[in-house]
N, C-alpha and C positions, 0 to 999 in steps of 0.2 A: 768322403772322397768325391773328390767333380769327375764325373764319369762321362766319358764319349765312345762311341764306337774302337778308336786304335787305344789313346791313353788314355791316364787319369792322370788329372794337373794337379792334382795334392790329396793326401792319403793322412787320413787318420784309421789307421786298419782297427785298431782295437781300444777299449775304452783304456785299459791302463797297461802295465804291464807285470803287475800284481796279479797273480792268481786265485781266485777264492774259491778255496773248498767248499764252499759254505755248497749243500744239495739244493736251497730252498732257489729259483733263479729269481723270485721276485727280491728275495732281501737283495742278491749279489746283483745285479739290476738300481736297485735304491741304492745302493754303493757307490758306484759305477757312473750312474747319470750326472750327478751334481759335478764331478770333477770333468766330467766330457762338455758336460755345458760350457764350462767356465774355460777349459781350451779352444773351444767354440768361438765363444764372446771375444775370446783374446784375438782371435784367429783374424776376426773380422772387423774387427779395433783397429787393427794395422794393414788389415789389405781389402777394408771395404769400399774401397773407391778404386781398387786395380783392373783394369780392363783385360780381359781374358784372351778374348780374341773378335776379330772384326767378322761380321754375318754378311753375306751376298745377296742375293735375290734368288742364285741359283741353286745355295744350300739351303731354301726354306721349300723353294718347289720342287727339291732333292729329296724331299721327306725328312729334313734338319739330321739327316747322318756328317757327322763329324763335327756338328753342332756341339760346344758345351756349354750343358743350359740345366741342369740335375745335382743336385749334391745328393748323394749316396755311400753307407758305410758297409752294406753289409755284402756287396760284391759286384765285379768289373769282369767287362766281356769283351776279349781280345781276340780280331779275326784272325790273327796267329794262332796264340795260346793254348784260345778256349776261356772260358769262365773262372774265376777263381770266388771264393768263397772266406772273406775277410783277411782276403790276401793268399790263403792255401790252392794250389791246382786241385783240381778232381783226385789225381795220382796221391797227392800229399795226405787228402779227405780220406782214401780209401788206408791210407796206411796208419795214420793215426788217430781217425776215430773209433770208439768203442764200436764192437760188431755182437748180435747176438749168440749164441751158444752155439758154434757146429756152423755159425755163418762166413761167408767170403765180403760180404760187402756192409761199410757200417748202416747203424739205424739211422731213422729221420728224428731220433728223439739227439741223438749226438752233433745232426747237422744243426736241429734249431737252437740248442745251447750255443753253438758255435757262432750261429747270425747272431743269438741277442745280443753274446758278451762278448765276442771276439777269443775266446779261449776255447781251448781243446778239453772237452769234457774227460771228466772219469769215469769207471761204470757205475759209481752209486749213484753220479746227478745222472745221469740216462735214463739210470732204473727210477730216480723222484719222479722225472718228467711221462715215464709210463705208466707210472702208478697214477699220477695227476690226470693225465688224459684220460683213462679209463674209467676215471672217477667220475666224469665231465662227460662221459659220452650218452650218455641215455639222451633223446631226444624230446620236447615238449610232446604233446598228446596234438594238440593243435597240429604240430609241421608232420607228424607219420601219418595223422588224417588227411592232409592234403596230399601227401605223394601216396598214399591208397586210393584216394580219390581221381587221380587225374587219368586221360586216355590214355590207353596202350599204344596208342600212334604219336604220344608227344616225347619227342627227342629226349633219350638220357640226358644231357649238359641242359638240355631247357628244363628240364625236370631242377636238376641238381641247382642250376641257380635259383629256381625258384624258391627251393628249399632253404638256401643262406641266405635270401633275400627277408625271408619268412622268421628266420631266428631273430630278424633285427629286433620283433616283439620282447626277446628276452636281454634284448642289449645293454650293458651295465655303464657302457661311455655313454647309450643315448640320454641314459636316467641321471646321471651324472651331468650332464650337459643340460637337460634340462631345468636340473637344480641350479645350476649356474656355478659349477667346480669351478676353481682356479686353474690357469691354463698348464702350470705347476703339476699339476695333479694330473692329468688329462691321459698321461703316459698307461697309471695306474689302472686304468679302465678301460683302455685300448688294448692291455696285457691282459687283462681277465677275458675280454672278449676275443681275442689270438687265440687265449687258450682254448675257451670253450666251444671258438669253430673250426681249430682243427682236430679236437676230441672228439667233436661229431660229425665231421666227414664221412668217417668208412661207416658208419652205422646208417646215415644219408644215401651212399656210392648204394651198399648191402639192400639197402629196401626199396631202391631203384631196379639196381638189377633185377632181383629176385620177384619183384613185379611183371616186369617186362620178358623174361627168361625161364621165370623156375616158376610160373603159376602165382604168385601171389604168395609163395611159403614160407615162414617163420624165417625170423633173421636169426635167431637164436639169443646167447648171451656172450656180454664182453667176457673175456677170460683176464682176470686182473693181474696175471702174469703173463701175458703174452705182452710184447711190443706192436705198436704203431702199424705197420706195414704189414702184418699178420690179418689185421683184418680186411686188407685190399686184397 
């Protein structure tokens, strides 16, 4: 999607419109991409010399708002609207995505299926993508040393980036790129490292806090049936 602040000049909301049950999101993902490319490739075969729209002088020292200059699929911010999320409002999100047990508002495991693939999860991919995460959450010995280590007067968010800055140690695109992956591939190890820094977020958020607020006390353990947002 070309995204600007009012519209977006062309929309590819979702990779097809085939549905795959499939729980595992890396196969339905490997699916999924080869034919989004190739719409892509087409896309820009016939309109890669079309001029979008003319730029000012005023709309650059404006802060480039109403600028289009972004291709973007996984969502568009309308100062009407509101945001939408591969084409769904927020309203649409809250009613058709999967929610946990006894819950009003869906999980964040139903919203990121929804960015990768553009489909409306069911509750068994939800429940893959909490089991996965949880799997992924423990953190290196190295990066809980360092947030044990740092002052009590250094800001939670300076903390916390320094923490995902600090995983890049266990980065599987960086290792992969270093090998000299095919650009092809490059998708496959940007997904493992998606996954494995937002499984170690709240585990990250947990021994920040709990440094700074609870004395320094035990984060505890993941519960491999709870959901994503249980641990924030």
């Amino acid at each position: 999607m070309f995204q600007t602040a009012v519209t977006p000049v062309c929309s590819f909301v979702n990779f097809s419109t085939q549905v795959d049950h499939s729980t595992n999101l890396k196969e339905v993902l490997a699916k999924k991409i080869p034919a989004h490319n190739a719409k892509v490739k087409e896309f820009r075969s016939q309109h890669g010399s079309t001029v979008i729209q003319s730029i000012t002088v005023d709309m650059v020292y404006g802060g480039m708002r109403t600028m289009k200059g972004m291709v973007t699929e996984t969502s568009v911010l309308d100062p009407e609207e509101g945001i939408r999320f591969r084409g769904y409002s927020i309203p649409e999100c809250q009613k058709l995505l999967p929610k946990a047990a006894g819950g009003e508002e869906p999980i964040p495991e139903g919203i990121w299926w929804l960015l990768c693939t553009g489909d409306i999860p069911n509750e068994k991919q939800t429940s893959a993508i909490t089991k996965e995460w949880n799997a992924r959450a423990d953190l290196p010995a190295h990066v809980a040393r360092m947030l044990d280590n740092f002052p009590d007067n250094l800001h939670p968010m300076a903390q916390f980036v320094a923490a995902i800055a600090a995983l890049n140690n266990e980065s599987k695109f960086a290792a992969a790129y270093a090998r000299g992956v095919p650009k092809s591939s490059y998708w496959e190890y940007a997904y493992e490292d998606s996954m494995d820094l937002l499984a170690k977020l709240p585990t990250v958020a947990a021994i920040i806090y709990r440094n700074l607020y609870r004395d320094g006390s035990a984060v505890g353990v993941i519960d491999p049936k709870k959901d994503w947002y249980v641990f924030f």
